[in-house]
KEKE-3310 file (N, C-alpha, C; in steps of 0.2 Angstrom, whole numbers, plus 5000, padded with zeros to 4 digits):
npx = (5299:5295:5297:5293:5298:5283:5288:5288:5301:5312:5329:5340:5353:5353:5343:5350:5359:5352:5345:5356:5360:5350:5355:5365:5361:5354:5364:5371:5363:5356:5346:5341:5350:5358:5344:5336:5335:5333:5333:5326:5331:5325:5327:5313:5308:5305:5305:5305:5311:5307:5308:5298:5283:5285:5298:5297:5291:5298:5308:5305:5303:5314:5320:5311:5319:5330:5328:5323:5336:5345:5340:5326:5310:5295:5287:5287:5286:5278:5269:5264:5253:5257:5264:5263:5276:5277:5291:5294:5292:5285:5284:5278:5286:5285:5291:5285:5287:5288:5275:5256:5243:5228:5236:5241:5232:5224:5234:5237:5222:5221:5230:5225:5212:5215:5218:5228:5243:5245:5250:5249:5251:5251:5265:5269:5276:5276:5272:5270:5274:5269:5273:5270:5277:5289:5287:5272:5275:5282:5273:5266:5273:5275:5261:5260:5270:5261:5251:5244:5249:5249:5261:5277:5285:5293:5302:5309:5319:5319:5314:5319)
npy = (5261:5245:5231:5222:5213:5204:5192:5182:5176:5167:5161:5166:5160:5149:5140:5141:5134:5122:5117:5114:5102:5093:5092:5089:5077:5069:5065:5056:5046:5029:5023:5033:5035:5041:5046:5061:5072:5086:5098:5116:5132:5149:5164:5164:5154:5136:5124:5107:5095:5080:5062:5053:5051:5045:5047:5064:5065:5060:5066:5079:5075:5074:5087:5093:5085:5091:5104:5106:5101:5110:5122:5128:5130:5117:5121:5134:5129:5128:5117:5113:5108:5093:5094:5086:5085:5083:5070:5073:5076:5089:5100:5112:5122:5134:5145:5153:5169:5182:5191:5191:5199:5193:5184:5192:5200:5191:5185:5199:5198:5188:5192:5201:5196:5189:5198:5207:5217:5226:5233:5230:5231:5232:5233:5233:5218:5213:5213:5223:5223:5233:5235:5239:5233:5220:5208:5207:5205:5194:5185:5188:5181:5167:5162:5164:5156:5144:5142:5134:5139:5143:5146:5148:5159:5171:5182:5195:5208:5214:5222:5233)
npz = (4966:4967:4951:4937:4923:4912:4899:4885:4879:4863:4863:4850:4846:4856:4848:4837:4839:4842:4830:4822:4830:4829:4815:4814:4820:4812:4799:4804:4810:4806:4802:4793:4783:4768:4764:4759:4771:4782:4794:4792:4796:4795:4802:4817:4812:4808:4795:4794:4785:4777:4768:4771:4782:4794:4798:4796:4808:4819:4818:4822:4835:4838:4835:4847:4859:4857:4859:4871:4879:4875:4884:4881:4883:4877:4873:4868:4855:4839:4831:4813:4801:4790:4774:4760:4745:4730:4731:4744:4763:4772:4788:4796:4807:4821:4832:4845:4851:4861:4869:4865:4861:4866:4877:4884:4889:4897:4904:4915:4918:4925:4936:4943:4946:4957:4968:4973:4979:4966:4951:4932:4916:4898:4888:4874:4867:4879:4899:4911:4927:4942:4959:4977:4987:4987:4990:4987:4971:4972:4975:4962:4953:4958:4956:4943:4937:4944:4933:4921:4906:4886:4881:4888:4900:4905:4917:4919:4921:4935:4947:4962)
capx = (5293:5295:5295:5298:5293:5283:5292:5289:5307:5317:5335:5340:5358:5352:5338:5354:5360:5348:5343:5359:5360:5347:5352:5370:5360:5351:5366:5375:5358:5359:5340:5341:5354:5355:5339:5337:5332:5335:5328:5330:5329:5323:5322:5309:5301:5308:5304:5304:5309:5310:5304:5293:5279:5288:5305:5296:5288:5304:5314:5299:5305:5323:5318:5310:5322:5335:5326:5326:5344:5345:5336:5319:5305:5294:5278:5286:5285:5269:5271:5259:5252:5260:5263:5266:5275:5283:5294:5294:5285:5287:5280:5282:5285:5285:5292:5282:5292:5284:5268:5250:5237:5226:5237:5245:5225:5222:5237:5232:5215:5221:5234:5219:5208:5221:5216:5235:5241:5249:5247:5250:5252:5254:5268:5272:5275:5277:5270:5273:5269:5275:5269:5273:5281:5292:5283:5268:5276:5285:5265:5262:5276:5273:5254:5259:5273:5257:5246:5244:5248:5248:5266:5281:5283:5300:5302:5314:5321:5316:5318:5317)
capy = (5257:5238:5231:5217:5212:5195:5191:5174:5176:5161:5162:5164:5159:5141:5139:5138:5126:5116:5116:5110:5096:5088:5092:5081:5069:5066:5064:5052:5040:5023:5023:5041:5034:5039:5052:5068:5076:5092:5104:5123:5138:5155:5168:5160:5148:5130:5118:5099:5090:5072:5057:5052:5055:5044:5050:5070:5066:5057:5073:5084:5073:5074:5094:5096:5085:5097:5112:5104:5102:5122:5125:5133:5125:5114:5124:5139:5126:5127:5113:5114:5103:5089:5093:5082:5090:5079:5065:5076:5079:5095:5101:5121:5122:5143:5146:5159:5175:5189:5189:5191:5204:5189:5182:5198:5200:5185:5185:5204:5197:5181:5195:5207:5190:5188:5202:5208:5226:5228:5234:5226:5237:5228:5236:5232:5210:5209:5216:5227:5222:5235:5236:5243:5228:5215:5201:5205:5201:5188:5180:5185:5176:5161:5160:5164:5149:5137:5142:5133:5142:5140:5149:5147:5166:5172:5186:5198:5217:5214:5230:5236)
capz = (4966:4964:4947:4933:4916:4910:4893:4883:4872:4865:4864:4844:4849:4855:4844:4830:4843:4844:4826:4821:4835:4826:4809:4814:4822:4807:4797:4810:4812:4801:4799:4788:4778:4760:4763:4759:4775:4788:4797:4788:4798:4797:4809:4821:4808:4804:4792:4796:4780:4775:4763:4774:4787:4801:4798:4799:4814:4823:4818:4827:4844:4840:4840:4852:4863:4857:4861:4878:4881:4875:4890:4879:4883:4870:4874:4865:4846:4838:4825:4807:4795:4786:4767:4755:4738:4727:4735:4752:4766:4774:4791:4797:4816:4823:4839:4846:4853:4862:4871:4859:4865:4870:4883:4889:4893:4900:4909:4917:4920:4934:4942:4944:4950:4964:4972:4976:4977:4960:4946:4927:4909:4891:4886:4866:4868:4886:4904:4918:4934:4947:4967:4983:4992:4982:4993:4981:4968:4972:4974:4956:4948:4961:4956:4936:4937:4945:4931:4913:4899:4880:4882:4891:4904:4908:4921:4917:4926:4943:4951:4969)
cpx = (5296:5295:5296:5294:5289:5284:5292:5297:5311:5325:5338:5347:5356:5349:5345:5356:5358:5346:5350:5361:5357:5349:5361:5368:5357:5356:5368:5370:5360:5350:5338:5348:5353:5348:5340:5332:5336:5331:5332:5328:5328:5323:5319:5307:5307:5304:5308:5305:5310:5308:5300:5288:5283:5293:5304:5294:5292:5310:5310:5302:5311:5324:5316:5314:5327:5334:5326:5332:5348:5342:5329:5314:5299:5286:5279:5285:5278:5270:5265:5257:5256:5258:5266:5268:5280:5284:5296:5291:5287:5282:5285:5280:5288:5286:5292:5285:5287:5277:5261:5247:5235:5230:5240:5236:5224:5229:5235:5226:5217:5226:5228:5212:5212:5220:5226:5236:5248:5247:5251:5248:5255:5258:5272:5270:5274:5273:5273:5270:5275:5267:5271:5278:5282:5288:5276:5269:5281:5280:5265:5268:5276:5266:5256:5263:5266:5252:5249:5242:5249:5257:5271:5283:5294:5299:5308:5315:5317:5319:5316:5317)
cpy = (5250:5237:5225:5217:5202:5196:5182:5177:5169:5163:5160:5160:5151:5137:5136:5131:5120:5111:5113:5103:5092:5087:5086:5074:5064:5061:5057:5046:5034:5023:5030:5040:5034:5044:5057:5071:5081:5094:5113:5128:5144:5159:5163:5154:5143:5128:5111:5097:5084:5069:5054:5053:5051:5047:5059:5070:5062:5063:5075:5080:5075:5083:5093:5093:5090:5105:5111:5104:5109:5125:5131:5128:5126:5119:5131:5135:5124:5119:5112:5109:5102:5093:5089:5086:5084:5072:5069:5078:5085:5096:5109:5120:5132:5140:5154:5165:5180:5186:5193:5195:5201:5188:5186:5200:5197:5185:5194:5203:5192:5186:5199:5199:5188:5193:5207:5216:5229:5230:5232:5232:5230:5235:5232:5223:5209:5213:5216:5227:5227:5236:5239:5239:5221:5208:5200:5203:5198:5183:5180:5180:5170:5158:5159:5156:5141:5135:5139:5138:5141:5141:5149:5155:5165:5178:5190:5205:5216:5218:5231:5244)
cpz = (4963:4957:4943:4928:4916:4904:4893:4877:4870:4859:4856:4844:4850:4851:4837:4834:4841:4836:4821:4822:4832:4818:4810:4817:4817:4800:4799:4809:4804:4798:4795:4783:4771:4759:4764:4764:4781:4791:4795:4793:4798:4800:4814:4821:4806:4798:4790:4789:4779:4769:4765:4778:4794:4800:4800:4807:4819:4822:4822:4834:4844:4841:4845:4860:4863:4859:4872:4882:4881:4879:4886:4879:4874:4870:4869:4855:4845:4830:4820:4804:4792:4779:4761:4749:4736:4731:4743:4756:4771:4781:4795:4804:4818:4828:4841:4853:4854:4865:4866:4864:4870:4876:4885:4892:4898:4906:4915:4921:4928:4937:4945:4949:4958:4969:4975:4973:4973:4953:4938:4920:4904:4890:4878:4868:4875:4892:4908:4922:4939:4954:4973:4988:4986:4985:4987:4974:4965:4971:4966:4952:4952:4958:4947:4934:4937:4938:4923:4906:4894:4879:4887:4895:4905:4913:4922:4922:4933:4948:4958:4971)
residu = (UNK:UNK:UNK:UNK:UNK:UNK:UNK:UNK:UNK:UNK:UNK:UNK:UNK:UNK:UNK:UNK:UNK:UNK:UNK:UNK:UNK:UNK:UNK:UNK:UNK:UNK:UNK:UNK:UNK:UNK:UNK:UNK:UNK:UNK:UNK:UNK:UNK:UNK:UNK:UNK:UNK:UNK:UNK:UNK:UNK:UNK:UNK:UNK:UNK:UNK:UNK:UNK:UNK:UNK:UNK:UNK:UNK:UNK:UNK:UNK:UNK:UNK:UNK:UNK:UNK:UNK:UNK:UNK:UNK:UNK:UNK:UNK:UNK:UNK:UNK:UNK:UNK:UNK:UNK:UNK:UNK:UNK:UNK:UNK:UNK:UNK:UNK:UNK:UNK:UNK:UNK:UNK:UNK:UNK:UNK:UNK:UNK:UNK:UNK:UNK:UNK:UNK:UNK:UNK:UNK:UNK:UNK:UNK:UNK:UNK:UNK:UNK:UNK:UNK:UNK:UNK:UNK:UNK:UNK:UNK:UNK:UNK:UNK:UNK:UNK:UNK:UNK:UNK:UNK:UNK:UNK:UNK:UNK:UNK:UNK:UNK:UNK:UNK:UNK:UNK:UNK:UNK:UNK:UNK:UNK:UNK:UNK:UNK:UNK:UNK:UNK:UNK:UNK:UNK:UNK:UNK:UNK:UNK:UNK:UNK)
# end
């Protein structure tokens, strides 16, 4: 029986990429001369810092253009409140990995509104959509593709 997974994942591999790209570009720039700024990464979770609020929020573009050119879209960065501490300002950006209860529901709920003859399972982060004929779910990833979500959708093991 037909099959495939929905999977929001971002790529830790580029993620270091990306977060270095910005952190040489930071060096490199003439208007960050002399300041003590980066971007730090953890696991998933960044922190954006500088001496300023423009300068953090002109690093936030240069991620996220860099998350661009990594090929992971920007829709998976949730970007935080500004904190001020001392002479720095800090802001915490997560890149959200895995799908949440809610929108494995929600996503579930518009394949089931569609009327199409497949059937959809949270399984742990992600969903299983399997069906009788791969034409059906070729529609649901067509229709999931058109649809606005808070999260970027991968589509992953697509079995015959």
């Amino acid at each position: 029986m037909p099959s495939f997974d929905i999977v929001s994942e971002v790529d830790k591999h580029q993620l270091t990429n990306a977060v270095d790209q910005v952190n040489r570009t930071v060096t490199n720039r003439f208007d960050f001369k002399g300041v003590d700024a980066e971007v730090e990464m953890n696991d998933f979770s960044l922190v954006v810092r500088a001496e300023a609020d423009i300068q953090v929020d002109q690093m936030v573009d240069m991620l996220r253009g860099a998350l661009i050119k990594c090929d992971i879209d920007p829709l998976a960065m949730e970007v935080g409140e500004k904190e001020q501490s001392g002479k720095q300002v800090k802001v915490p950006v997560t890149l959200k990995n895995g799908l949440d209860k809610e929108l494995s529901k929600k996503i579930i709920k518009m394949i089931k509104d569609e009327k199409l003859k497949v059937q959809a399972a949270i399984q742990g982060d992600q969903v299983r959509v399997t069906g009788k004929k791969r034409d059906d779910l070729q529609q649901v990833i067509a229709m999931l593709r058109g649809k606005e979500l808070d999260q970027p959708l991968q589509f992953d093991n697509f079995r015959d």
